[in-house]
C-alpha positions in Angstrom: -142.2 -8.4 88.7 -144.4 -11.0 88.3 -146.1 -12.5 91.6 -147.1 -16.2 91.6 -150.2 -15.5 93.6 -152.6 -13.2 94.4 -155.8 -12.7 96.9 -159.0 -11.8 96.2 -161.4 -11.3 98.1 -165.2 -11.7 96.4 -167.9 -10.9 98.4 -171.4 -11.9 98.3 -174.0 -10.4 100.2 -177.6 -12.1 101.2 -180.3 -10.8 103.3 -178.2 -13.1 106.4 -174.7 -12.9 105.7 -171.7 -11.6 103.6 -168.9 -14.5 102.3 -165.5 -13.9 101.7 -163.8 -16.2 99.4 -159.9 -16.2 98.6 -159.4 -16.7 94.8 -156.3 -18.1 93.5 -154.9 -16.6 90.8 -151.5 -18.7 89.2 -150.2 -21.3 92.2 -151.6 -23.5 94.7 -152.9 -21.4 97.3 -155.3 -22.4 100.1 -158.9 -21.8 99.6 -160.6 -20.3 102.9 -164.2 -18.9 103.6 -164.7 -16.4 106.0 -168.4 -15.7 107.1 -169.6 -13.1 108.5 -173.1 -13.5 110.4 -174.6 -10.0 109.5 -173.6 -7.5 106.6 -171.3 -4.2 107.8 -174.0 -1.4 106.9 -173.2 2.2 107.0 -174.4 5.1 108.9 -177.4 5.8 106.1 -177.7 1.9 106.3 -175.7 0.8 102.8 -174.2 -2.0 102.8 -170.5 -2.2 102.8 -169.0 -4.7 101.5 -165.3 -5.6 102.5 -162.9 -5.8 100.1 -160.1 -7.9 101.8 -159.5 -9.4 104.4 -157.0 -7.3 106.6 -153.7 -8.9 107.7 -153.8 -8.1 111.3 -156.8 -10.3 111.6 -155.1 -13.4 109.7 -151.9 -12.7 111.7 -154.0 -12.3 114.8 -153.5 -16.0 116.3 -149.6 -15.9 115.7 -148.5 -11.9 115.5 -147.2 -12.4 119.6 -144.7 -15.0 118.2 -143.8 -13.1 115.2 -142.7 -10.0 117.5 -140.7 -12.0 120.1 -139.5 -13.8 117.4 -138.3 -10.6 115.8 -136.8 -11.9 112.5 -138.1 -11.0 108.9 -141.1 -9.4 109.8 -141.2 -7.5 107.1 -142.3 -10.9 105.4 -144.7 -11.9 107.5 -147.7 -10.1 105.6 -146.2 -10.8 102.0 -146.3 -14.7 103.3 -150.0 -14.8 103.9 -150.7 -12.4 100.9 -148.9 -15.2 98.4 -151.1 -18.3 100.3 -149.2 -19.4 103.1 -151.5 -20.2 106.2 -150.9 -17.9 109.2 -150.0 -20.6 111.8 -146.7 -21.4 109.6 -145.7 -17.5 108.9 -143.6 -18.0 112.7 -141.9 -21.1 111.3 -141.4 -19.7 107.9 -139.8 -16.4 108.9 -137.4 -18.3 111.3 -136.3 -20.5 108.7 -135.8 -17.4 106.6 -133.9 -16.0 109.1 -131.8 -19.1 109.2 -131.3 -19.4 105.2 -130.6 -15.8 104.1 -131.4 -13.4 107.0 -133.9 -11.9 105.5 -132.4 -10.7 102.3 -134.0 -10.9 99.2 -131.2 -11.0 96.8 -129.2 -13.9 98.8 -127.1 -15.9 96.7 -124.8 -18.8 98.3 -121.5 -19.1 96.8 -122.3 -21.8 93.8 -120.1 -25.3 93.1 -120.4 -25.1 89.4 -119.8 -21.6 88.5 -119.9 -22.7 85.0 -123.3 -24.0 85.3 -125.0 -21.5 87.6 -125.0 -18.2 89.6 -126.2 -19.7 92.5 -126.2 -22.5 94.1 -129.3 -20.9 96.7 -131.3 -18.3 96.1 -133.2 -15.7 97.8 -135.2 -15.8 101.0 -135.9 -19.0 101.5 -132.5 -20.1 99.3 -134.4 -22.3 96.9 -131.5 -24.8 95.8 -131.0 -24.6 92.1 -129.9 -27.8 91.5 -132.3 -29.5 93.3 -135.1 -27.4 92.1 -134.5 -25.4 88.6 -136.4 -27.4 86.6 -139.7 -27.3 88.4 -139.0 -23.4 89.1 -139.2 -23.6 85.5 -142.2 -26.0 84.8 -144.6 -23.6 87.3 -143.3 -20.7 85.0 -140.3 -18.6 86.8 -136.7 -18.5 86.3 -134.2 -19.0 89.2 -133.3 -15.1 88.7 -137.2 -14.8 89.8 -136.4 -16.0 93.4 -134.5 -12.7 94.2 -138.1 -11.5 94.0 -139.7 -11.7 97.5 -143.0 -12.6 96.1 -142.1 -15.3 94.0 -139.9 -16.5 96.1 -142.3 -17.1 98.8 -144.7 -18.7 96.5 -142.5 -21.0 95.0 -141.3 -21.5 98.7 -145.2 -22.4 99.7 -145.4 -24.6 96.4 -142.3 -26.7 97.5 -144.1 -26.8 101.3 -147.4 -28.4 100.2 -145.5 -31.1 97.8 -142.9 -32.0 100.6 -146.3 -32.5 102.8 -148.0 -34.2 100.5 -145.0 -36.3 99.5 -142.3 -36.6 102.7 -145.2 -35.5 105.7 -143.2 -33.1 106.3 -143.7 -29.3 104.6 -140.8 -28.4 106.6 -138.4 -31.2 105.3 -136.6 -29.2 102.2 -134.9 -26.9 104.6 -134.0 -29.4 107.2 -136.3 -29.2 109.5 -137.9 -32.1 111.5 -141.7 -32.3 111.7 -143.5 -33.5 114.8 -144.3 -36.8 113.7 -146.3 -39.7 116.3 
């Protein structure tokens, strides 16, 4: 199982402060810095240095709407691990809901059965016709979208272009965007 992209946390402590940097690994991936105003020492005053970011604090802001919300939870962690930004993971998992309810291997019933397996697949039912050839170009195969990970990447991947391109991340799985 291969997984599109990873976290890393690299620390570097000075007399003042300890930085936490995300690294990303194989896909776009947001780049944050988290500062931290005085270094964690121990008991016998070493320091300790952190090494990741936990996901109760990321979730933090948004984890009251994930519970009420109460669909694919289970994803919300795996989300933010992979490089989506915490204020989306509500969004995301209701959309998830929506296109697969929550299972990994979801697979909607293709129009070309001679051509493909799928016409959607996984999580967030990545369309294979619309969207084969990039899944390939950024290194997967559609069979890799039954795997959580990737799928969410690739899902993040196709959030940032349709922003970038449309204004609207949201816009692939037909959802409207608060526009002015």
């Amino acid at each position: 199982m291969k997984v599109a992209a990873a976290l890393v946390a690299v620390l570097v402590s000075t007399a003042a402060s300890v930085h936490a940097t995300e690294t990303q690994i194989s896909a776009p991936a947001p780049t944050v810095t988290i500062e931290v105003e005085q270094p964690v020492r121990s008991d016998k005053g070493e320091l300790i240095v952190l090494e990741e970011v936990t996901m109760a604090y990321q979730l933090a802001p948004v984890i009251d709407e994930i519970r009420v919300q109460d669909k694919c939870v289970e994803y919300a962690e795996l989300a933010v691990q992979v490089g989506w930004e915490p204020q989306h993971v509500p969004q995301l998992l209701a959309i998830m809901f929506r296109e697969s309810r929550c299972i990994p291997e979801a697979c909607s019933t293709p129009d070309r059965p001679d051509l493909r397996r799928c016409r959607d697949w996984g999580l967030m039912q990545i369309n294979d016709y619309s969207w084969k050839t990039t899944v390939r170009k950024l290194g997967w195969e559609m069979d890799d979208m039954w795997t959580p990970a990737d799928n969410l990447a690739f899902s993040l991947w196709l959030f940032d272009y349709s922003e970038e391109v449309n204004g609207c991340g949201w816009q692939p799985w037909s959802k409207r965007c608060n526009t002015p």
